[in-house]
C-alpha positions as CSV (number, residue, x, y, z in Angstrom):
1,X,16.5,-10.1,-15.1
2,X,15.1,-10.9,-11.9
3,X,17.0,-11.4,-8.5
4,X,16.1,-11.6,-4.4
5,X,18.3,-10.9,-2.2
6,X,17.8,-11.5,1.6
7,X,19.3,-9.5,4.4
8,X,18.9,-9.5,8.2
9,X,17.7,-7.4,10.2
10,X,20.3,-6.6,12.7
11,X,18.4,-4.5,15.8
12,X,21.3,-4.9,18.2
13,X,23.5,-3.2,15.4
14,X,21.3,-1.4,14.0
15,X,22.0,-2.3,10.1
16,X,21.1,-4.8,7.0
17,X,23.2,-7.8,7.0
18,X,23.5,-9.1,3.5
19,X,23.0,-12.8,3.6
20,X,23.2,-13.5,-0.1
21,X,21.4,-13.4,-3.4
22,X,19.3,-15.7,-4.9
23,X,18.2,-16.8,-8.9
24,X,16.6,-20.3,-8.1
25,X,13.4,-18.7,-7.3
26,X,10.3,-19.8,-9.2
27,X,6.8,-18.6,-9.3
28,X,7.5,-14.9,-8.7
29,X,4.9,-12.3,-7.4
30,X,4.9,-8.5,-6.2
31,X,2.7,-6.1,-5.7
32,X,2.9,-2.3,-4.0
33,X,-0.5,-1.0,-3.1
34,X,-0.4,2.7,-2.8
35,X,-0.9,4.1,1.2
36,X,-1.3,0.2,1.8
37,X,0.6,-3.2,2.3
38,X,2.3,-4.8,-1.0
39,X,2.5,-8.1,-0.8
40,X,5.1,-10.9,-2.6
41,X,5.3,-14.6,-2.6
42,X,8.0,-16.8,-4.5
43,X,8.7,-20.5,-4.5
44,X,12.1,-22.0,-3.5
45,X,12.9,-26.3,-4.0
46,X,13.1,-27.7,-0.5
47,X,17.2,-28.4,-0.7
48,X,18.0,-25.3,-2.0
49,X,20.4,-23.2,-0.4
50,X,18.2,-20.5,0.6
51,X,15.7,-22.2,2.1
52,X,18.0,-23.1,5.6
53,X,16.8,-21.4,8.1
54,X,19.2,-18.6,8.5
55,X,18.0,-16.8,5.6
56,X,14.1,-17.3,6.3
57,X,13.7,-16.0,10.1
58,X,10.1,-14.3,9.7
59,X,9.8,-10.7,10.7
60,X,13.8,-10.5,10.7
61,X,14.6,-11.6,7.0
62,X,14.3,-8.9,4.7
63,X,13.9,-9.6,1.2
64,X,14.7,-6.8,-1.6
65,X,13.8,-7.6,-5.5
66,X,15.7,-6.7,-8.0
67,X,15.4,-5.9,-12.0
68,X,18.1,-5.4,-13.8
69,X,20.0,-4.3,-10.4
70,X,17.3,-2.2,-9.5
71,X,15.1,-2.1,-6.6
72,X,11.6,-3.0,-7.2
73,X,10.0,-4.6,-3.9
74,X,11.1,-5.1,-1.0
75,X,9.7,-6.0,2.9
76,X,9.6,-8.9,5.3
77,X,9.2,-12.4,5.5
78,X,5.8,-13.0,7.0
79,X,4.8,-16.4,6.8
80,X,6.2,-19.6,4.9
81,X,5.0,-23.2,3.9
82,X,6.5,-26.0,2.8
83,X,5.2,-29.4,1.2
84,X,7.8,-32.6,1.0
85,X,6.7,-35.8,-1.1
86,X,8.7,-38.8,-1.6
87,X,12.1,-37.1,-2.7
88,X,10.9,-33.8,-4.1
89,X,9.2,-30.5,-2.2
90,X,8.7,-27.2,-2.2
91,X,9.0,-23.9,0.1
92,X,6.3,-20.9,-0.4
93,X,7.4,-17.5,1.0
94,X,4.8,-14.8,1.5
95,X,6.9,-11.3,2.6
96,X,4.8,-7.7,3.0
97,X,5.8,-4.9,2.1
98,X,7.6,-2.5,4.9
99,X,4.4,-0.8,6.6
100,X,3.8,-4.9,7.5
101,X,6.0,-3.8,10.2
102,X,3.7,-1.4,11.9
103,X,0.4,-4.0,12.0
104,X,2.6,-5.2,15.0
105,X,3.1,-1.8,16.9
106,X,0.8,0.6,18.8
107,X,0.8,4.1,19.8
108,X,1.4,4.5,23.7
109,X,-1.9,4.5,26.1
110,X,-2.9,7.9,25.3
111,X,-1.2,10.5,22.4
112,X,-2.6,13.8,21.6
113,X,-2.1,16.0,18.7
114,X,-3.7,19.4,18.9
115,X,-3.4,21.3,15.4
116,X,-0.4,19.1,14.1
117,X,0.5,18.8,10.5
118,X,-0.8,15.6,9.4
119,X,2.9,14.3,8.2
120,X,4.6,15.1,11.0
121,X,2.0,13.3,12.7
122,X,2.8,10.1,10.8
123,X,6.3,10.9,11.2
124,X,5.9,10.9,15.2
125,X,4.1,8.0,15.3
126,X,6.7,6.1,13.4
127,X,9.5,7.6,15.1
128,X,8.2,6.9,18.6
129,X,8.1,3.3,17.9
130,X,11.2,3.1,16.5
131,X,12.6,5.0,19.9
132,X,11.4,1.9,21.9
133,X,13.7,-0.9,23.2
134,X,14.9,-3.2,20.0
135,X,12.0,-1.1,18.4
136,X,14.7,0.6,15.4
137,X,13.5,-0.4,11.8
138,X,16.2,1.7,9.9
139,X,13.6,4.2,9.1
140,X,14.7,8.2,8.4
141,X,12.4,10.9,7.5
142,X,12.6,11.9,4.1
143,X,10.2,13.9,2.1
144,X,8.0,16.0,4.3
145,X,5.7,18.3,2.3
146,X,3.7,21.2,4.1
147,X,0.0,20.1,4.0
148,X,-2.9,19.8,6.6
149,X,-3.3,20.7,9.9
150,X,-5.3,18.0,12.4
151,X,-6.4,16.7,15.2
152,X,-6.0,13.3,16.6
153,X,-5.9,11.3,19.5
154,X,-4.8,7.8,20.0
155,X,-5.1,4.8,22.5
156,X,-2.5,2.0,22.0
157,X,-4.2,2.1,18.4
158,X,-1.8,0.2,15.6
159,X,0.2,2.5,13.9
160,X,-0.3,0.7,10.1
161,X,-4.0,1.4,11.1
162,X,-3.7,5.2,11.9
163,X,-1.1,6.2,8.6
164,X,-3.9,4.6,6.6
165,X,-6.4,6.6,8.0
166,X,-4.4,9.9,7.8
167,X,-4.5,9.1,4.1
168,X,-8.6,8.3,4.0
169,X,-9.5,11.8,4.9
170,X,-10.3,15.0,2.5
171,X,-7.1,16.7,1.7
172,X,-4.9,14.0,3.4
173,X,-1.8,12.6,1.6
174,X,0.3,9.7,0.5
175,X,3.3,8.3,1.8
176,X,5.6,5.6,0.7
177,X,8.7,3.4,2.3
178,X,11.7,3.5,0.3
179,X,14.6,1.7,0.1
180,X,18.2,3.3,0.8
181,X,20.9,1.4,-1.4
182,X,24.8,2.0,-0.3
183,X,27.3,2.1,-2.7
184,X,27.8,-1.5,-3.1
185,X,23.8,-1.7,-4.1
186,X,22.7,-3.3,-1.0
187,X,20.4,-2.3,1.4
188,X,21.0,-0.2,4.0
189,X,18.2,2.5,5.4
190,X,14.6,3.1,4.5
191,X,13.4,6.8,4.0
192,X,9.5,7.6,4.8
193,X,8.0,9.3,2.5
194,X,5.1,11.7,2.1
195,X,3.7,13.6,0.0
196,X,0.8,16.7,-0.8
197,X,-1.3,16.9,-1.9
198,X,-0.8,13.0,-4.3
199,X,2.2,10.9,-4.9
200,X,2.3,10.3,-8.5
201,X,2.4,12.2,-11.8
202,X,0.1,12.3,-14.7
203,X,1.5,9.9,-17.6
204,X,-0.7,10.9,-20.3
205,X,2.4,10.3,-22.6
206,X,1.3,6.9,-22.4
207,X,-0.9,7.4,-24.7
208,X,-4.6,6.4,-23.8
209,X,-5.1,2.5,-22.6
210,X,-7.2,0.3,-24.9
211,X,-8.1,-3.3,-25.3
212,X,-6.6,-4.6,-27.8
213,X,-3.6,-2.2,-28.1
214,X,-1.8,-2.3,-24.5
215,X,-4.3,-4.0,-22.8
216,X,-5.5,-7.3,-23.0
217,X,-8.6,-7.6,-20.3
218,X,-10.3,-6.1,-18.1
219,X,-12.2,-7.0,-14.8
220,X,-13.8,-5.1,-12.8
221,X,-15.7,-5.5,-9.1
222,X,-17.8,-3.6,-7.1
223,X,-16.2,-1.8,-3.8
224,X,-18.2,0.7,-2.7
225,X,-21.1,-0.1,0.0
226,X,-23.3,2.6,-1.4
227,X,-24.1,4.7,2.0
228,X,-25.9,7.9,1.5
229,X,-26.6,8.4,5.6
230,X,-23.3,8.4,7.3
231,X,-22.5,8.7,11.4
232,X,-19.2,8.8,12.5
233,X,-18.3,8.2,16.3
234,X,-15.5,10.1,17.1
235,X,-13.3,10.0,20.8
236,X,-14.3,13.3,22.3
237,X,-13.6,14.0,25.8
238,X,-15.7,12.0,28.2
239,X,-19.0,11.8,25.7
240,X,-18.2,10.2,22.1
241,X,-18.6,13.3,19.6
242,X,-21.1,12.5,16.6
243,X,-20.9,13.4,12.9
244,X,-23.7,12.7,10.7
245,X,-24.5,13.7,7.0
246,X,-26.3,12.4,4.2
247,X,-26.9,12.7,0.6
248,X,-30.6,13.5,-0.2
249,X,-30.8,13.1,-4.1
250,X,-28.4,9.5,-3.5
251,X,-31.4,8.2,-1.1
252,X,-34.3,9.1,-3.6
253,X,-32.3,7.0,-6.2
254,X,-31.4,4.5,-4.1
255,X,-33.3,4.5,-1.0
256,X,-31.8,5.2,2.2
257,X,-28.6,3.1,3.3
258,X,-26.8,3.6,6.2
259,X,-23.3,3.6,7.6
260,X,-21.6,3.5,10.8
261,X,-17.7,4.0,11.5
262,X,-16.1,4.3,14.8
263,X,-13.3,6.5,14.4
264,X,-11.2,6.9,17.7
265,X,-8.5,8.3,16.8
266,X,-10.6,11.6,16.2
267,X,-11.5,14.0,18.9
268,X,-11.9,17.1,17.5
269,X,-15.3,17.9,15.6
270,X,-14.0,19.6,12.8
271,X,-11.8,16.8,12.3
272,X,-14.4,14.0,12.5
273,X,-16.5,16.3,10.0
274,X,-14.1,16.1,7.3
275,X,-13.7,12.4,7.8
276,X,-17.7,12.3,7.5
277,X,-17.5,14.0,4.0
278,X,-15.3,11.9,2.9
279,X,-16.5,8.4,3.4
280,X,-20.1,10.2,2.1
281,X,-18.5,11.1,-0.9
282,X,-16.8,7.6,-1.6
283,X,-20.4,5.9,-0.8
284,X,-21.6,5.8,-4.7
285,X,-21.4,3.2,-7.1
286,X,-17.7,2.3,-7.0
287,X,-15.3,-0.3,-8.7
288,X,-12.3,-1.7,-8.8
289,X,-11.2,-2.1,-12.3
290,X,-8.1,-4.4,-13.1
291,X,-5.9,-3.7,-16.5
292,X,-4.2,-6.9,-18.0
293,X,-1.2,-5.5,-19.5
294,X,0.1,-6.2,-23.2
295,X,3.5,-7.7,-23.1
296,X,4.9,-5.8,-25.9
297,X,3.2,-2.6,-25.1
298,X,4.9,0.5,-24.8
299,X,4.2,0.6,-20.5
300,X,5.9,-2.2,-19.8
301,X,9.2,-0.4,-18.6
302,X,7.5,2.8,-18.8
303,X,8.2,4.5,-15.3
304,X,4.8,3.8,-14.5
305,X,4.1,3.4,-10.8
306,X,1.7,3.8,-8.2
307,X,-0.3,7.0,-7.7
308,X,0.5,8.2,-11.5
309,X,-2.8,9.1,-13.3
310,X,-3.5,7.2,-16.9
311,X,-6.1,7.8,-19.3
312,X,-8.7,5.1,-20.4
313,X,-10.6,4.6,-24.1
314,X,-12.6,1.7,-22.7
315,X,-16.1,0.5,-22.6
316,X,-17.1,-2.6,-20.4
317,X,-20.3,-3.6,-23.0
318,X,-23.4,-1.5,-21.8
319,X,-22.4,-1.4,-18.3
320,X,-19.6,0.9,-17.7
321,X,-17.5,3.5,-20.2
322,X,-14.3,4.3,-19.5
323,X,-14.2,7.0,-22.1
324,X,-11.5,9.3,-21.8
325,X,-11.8,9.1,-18.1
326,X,-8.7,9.1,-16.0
327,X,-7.8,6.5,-13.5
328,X,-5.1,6.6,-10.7
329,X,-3.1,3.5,-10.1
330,X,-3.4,2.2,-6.9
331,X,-1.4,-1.3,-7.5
332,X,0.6,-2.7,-9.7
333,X,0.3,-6.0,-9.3
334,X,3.1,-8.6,-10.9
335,X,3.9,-12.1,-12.2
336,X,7.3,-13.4,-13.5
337,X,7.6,-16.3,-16.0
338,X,9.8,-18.5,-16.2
339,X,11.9,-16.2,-18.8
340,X,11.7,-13.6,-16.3
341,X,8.9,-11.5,-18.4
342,X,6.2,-9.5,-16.5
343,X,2.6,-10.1,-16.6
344,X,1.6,-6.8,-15.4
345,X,-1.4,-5.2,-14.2
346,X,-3.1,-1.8,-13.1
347,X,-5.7,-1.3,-10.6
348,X,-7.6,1.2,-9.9
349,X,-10.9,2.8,-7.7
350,X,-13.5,4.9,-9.4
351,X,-16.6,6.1,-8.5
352,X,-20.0,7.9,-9.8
């Protein structure tokens, strides 16, 4: 069974403060988005106890869920609505996930990193804004894997903005928040998390996914924007620095299609080269496919989570086969009933 408990935020203390735990919740959602921002949203009657204003202060209530006493989600309260008819109403609570956090903070004027591993370079950057007045967010470093080497330079740039971008580059990594539970169960750190060269395991004990034996639809979207010519502005030093590339046999088939990214944080050319490559060789025919989940299938309380790698016996019609192809999950996106019963999904990027 489900539960949310809420906790403050103490930044003159520097801890959690449990404020209590709630089961009066309905319409429960979650969602963690690998090297991105999960989101959740629950509904609460207007007169219950939870809904005073002492445990839903945005950016300073924290709200952890729980399954069966165990951690699943957890992140701040970011915005909330509320409607009130004659005697009845309703409170909506949207929270983010913890890297929600770091939408709100920059870098200082001007950072440089000259040939610094890329994690320790996310590390630094969260670090230094935790090091600011009231600025402390609980976080410790935890897993710090020996990867890449890079250069980057920043310019009060958001921080939620540069750890996702350290992520969108060849050979870059993952990295995760993660809850730190005292011995009482309740919240009290957050470790960050990286790792190289993929968070994430392959799960091929699943057994392959299939419509009509663990899952029960499929949708599916186009993402990419199908550039073949790609420039890339990078910082430099006084003169911008310029990358371009493109994909000859990709404009025969599809004509030529351009793209343009600004990229400031990057000053160095080999740098801003293997960002180039990159987006080039995301720019083909791309989707987002999303798995509807069997209830009584066998990865419903599998272990399955984001990052692990899954294999697919599916075939959209005509249009697209997923035969025997693997797919990474990059969300897991959830709904509670009523029973407390997930409706689960997978989500998932391919290309070519």
């Amino acid at each position: 069974m489900y539960s949310i408990e809420f906790y403050r935020l103490d930044i003159e203390n520097a801890k959690f403060t449990f404020l209590g735990e709630c089961s009066t919740y309905t319409n429960l959602y979650y969602e963690n988005s690998l090297n991105n921002i999960g989101t959740c949203t629950f509904s609460l009657n207007i007169f219950d106890e939870y809904t005073k204003p002492i445990y839903l202060r945005r950016m300073s209530t924290v709200i952890v869920i729980k399954k069966n006493n165990t951690c699943v989600w957890f992140g701040p309260i970011a915005d909330i609505q509320g409607s009130y008819e004659d005697v009845a109403g309703t409170i909506n609570i949207t929270a983010y996930s913890y890297l929600y956090f770091f939408k709100f903070r920059n870098t200082s004027k001007s950072v440089i990193y000259s040939q610094e591993e890329q994690c320790e370079i996310a590390w630094d950057l969260i670090n230094d804004s935790q090091s600011q007045t009231n600025g402390t967010l609980l976080i410790t470093e935890g897993l710090n894997p020996t990867s890449n080497k890079r250069d980057r330079t920043y310019e009060t740039y958001t921080i939620s903005e540069a750890l996702i971008n350290l992520t969108n580059i060849i050979e870059g990594f993952d990295f995760s928040f993660e809850p730190v539970l005292n011995a009482d169960n309740r919240l009290s750190s957050v470790l960050f998390n990286s790792y190289y060269p993929a968070k994430g395991t392959d799960r091929s004990d699943l057994g392959k996914l299939e419509v009509g034996m663990n899952i029960s639809a499929i949708t599916l979207d186009t993402v990419s924007s199908l550039y073949n010519t790609v420039t890339v502005e990078g910082a430099g030093t006084g003169v911008p620095i310029i990358y371009e590339d493109n994909d000859a046999d990709f404009q025969k088939a599809y004509s030529r299609i351009e793209g343009y990214e600004k990229a400031s944080d990057i000053s160095e050319y080999d740098s801003l080269e293997k960002h180039g490559d990159k987006l080039l060789s995301e720019k083909v025919e791309g989707y987002k496919i999303t798995l509807d989940v069997m209830p009584n299938s066998n990865i419903i309380n599998s272990g399955l989570t984001i990052g692990d790698t899954v294999v697919c016996n599916i075939e959209v019609g005509n249009y697209l086969s997923l035969k025997d192809r693997k797919i990474r999950i990059e969300s897991m996106p959830i709904k509670v009933d009523e029973q407390g019963v997930d409706d689960l999904s997978l989500t998932a990027e391919i290309y070519g």
